[in-house]
PyMOL CGO cylinders between C-alpha atoms (Angstrom):
from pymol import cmd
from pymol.cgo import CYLINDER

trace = [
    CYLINDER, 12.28, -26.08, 21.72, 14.88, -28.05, 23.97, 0.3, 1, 1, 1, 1, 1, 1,
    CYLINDER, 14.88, -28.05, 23.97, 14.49, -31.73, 24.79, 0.3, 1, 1, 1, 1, 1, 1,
    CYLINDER, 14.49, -31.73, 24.79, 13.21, -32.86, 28.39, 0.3, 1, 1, 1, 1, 1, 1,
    CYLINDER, 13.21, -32.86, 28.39, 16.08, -34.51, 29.95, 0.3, 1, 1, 1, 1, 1, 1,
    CYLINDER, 16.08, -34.51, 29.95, 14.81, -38.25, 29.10, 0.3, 1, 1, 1, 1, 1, 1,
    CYLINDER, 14.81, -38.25, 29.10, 14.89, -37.45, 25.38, 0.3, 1, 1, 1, 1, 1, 1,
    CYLINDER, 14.89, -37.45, 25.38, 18.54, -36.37, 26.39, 0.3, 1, 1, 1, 1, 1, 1,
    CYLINDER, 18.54, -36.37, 26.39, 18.97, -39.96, 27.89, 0.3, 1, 1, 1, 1, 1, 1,
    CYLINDER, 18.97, -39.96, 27.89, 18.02, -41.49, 24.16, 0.3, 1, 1, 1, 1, 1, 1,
    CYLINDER, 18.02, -41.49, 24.16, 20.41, -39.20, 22.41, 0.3, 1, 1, 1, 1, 1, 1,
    CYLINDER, 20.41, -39.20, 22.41, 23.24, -39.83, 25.32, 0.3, 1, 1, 1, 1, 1, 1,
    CYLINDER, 23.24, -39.83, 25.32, 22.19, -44.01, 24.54, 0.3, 1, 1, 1, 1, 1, 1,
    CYLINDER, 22.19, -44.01, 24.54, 22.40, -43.70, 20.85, 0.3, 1, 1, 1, 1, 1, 1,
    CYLINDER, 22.40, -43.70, 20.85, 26.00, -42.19, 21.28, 0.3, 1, 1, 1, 1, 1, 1,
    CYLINDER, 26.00, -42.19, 21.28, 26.81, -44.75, 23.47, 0.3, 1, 1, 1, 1, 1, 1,
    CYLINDER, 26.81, -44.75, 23.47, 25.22, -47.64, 20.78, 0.3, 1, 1, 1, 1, 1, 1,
    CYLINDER, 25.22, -47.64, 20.78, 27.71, -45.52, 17.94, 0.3, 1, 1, 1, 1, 1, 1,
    CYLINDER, 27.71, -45.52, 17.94, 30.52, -45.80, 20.03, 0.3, 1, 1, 1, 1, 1, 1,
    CYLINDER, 30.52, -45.80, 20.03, 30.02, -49.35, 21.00, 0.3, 1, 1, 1, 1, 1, 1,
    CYLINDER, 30.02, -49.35, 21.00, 29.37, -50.35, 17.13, 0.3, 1, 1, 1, 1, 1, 1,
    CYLINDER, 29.37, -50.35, 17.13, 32.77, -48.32, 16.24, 0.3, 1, 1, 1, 1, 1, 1,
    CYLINDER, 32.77, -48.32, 16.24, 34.61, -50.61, 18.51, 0.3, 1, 1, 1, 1, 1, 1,
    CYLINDER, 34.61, -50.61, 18.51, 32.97, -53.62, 17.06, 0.3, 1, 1, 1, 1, 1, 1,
    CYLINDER, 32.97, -53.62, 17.06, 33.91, -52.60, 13.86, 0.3, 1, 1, 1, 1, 1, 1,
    CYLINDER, 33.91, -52.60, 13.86, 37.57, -52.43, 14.94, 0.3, 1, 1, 1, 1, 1, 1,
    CYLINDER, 37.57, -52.43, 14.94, 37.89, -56.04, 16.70, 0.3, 1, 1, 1, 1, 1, 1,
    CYLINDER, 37.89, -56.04, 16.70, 36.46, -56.97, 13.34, 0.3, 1, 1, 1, 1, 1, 1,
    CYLINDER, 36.46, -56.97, 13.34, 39.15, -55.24, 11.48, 0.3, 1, 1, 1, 1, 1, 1,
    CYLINDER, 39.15, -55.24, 11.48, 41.82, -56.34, 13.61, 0.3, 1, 1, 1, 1, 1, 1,
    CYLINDER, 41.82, -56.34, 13.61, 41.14, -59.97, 13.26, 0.3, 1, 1, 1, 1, 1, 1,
    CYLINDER, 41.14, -59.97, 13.26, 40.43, -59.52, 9.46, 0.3, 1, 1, 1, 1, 1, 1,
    CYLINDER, 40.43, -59.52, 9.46, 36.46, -60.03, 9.73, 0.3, 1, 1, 1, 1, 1, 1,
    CYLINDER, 36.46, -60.03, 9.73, 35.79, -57.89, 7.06, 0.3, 1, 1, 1, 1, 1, 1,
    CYLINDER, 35.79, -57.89, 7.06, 31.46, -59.34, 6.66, 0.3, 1, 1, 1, 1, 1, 1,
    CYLINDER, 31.46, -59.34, 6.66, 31.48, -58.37, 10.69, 0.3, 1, 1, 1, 1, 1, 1,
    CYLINDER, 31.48, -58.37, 10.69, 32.38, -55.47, 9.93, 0.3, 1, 1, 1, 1, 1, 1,
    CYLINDER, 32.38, -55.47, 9.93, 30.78, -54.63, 6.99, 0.3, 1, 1, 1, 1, 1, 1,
    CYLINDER, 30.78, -54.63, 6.99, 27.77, -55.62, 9.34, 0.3, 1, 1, 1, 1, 1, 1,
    CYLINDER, 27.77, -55.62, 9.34, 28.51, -53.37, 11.78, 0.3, 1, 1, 1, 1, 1, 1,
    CYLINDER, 28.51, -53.37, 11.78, 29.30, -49.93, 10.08, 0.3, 1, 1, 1, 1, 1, 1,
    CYLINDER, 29.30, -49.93, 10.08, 25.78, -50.92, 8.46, 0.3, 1, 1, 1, 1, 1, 1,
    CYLINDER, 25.78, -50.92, 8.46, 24.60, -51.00, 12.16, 0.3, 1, 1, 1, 1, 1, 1,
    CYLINDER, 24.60, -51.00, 12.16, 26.38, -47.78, 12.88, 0.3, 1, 1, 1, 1, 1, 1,
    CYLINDER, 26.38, -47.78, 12.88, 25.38, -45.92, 10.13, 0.3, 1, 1, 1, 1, 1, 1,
    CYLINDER, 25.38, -45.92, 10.13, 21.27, -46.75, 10.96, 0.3, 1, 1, 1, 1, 1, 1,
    CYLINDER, 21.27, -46.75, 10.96, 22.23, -45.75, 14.52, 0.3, 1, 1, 1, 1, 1, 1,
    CYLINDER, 22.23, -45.75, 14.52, 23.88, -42.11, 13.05, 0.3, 1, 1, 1, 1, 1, 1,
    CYLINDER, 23.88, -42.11, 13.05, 20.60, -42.22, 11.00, 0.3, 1, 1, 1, 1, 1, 1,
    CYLINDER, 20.60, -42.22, 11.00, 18.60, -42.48, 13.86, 0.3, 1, 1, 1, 1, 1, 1,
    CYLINDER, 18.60, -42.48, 13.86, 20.89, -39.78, 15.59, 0.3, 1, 1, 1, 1, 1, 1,
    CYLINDER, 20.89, -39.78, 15.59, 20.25, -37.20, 13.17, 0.3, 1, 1, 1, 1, 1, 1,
    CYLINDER, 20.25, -37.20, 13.17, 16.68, -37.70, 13.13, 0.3, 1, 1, 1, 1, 1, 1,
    CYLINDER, 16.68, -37.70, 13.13, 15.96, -37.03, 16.81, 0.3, 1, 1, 1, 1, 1, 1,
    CYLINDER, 15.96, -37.03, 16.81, 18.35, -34.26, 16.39, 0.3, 1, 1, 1, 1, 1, 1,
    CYLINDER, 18.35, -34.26, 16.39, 17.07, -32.68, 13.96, 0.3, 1, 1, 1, 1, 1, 1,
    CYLINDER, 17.07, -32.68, 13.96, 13.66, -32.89, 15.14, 0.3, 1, 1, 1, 1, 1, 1,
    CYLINDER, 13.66, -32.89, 15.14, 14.28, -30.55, 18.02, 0.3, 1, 1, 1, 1, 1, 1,
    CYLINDER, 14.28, -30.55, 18.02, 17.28, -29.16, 19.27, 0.3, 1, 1, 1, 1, 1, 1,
    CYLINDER, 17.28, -29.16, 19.27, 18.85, -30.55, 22.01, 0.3, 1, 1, 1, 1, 1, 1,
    CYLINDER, 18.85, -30.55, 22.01, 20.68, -28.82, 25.27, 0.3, 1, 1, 1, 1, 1, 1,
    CYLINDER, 20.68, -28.82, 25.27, 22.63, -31.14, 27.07, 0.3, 1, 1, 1, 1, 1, 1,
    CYLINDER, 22.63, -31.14, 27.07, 24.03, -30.67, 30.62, 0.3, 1, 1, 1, 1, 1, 1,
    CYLINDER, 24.03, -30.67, 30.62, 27.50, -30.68, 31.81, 0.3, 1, 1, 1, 1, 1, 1,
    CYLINDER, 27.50, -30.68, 31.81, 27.41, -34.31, 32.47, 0.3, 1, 1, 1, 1, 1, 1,
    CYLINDER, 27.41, -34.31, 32.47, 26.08, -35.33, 29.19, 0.3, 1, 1, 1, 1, 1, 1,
    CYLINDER, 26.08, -35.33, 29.19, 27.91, -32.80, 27.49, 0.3, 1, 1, 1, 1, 1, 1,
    CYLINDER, 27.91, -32.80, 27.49, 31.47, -34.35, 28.62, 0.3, 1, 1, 1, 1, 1, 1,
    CYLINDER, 31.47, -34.35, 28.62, 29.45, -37.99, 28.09, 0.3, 1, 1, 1, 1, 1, 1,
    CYLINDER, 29.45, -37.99, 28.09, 29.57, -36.72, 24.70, 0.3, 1, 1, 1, 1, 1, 1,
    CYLINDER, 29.57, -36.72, 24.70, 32.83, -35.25, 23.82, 0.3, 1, 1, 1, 1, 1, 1,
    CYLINDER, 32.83, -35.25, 23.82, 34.07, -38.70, 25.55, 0.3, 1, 1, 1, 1, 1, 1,
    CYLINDER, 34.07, -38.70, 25.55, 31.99, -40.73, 23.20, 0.3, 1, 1, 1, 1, 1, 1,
    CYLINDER, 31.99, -40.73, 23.20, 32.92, -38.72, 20.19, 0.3, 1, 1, 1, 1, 1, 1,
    CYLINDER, 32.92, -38.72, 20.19, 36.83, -38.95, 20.77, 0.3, 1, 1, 1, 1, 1, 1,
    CYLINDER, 36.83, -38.95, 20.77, 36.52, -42.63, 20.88, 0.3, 1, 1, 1, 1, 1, 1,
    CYLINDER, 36.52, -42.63, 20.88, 34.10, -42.78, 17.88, 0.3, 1, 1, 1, 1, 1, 1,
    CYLINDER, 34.10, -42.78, 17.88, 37.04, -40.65, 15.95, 0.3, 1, 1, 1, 1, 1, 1,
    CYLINDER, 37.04, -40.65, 15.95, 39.98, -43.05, 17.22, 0.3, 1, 1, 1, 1, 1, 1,
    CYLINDER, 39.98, -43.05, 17.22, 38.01, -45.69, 16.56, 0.3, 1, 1, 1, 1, 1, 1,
    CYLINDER, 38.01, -45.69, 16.56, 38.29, -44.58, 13.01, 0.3, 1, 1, 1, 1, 1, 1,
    CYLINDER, 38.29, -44.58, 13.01, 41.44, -43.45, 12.30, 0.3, 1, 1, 1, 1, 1, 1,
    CYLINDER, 41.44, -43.45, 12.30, 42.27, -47.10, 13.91, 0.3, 1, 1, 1, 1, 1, 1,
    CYLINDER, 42.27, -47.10, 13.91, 39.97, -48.71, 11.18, 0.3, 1, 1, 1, 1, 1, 1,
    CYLINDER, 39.97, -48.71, 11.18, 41.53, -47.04, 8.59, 0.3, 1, 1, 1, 1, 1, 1,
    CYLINDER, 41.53, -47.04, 8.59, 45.01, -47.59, 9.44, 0.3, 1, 1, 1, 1, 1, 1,
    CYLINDER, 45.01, -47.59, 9.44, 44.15, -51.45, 9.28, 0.3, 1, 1, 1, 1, 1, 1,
    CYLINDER, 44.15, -51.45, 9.28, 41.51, -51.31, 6.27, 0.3, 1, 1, 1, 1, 1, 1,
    CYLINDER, 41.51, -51.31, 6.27, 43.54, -48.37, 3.78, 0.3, 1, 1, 1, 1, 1, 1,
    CYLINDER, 43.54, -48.37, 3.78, 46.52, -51.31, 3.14, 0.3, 1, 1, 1, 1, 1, 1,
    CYLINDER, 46.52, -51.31, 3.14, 44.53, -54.03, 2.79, 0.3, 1, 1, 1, 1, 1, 1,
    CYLINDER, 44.53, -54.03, 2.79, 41.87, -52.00, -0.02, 0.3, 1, 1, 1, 1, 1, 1,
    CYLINDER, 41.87, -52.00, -0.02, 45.18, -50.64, -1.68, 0.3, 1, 1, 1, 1, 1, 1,
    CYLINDER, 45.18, -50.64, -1.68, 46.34, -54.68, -1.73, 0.3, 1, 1, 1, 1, 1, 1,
    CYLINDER, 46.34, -54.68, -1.73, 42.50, -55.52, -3.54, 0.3, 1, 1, 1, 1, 1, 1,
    CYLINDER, 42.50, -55.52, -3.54, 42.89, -53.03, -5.64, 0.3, 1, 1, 1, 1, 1, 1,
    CYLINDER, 42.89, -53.03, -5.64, 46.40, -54.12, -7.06, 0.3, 1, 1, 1, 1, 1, 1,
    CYLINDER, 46.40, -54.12, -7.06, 44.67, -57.04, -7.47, 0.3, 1, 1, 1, 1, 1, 1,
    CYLINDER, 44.67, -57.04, -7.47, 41.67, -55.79, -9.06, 0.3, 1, 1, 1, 1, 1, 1,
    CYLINDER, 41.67, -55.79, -9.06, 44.25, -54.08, -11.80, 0.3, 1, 1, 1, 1, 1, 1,
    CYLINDER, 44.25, -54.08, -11.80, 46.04, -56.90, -12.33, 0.3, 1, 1, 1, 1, 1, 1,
    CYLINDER, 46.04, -56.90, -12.33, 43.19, -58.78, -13.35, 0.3, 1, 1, 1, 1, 1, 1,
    CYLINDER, 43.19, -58.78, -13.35, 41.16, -56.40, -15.48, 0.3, 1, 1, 1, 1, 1, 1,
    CYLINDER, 41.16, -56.40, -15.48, 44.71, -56.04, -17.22, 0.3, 1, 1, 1, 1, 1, 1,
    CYLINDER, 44.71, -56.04, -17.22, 45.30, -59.91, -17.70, 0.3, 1, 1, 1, 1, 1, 1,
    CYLINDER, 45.30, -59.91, -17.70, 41.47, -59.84, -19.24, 0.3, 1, 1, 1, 1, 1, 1,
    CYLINDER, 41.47, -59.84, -19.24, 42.41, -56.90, -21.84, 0.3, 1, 1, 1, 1, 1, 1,
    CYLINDER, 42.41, -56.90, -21.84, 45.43, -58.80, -22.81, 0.3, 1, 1, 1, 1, 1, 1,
    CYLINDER, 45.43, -58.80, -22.81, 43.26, -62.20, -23.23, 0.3, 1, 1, 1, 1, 1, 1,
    CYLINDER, 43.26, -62.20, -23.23, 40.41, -59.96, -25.16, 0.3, 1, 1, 1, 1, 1, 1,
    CYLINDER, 40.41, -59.96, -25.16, 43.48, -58.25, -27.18, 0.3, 1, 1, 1, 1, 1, 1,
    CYLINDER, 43.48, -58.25, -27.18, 45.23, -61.37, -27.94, 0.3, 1, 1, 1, 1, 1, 1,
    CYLINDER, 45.23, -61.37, -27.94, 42.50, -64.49, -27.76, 0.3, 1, 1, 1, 1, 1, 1,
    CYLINDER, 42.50, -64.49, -27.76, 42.34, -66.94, -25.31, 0.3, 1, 1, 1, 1, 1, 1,
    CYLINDER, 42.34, -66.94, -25.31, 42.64, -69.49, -28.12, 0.3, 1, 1, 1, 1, 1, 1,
]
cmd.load_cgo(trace, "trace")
């Protein structure tokens, strides 16, 4: 069974809502706004959730148009990401040192007494 062309139109808008929540996400990472952005990969991910649902309800044909809609939308979700990450990777290596440093100085106070 193939989607009518306005179930097309949701799928094309939920792409669209995806992409616009990716770029969200990266103006949050780029001005360090890590709860925005923890809000909005939740968004994204209930919008992917969504996504998959419809999708895998039916499958869908899409036209030419929507088809290169799509591609569009997907290369910016992807940039998006690798954009996220570049920002995000050194500051989660940076909390991590940090994290290890600490459970470290609590072994040594547990080892040695805080006394």
């Amino acid at each position: 069974m193939i989607f009518a062309t306005d179930n097309n139109g949701a799928i094309m808008k939920l792409y669209a809502a995806i992409a616009n929540q990716s770029q969200v996400m990266l103006d949050s990472a780029k001005v360090g706004n890590w709860d925005e952005l923890c809000a909005a990969e939740e968004q994204c991910s209930k919008l992917i959730h969504e996504l998959q649902a419809i999708k895998e309800a039916q499958q869908t044909e899409l036209n030419e148009k929507e088809r290169s809609q799509h591609i569009g939308y997907l290369k910016k979700i992807l940039a998006d990401d690798a954009a996220i990450r570049d920002i995000t990777e050194p500051r989660l290596k940076q909390l991590e040192e940090f994290l290890r440093a600490a459970n470290n100085s609590q072994k040594l106070s547990n080892s040695y007494g805080s006394n």
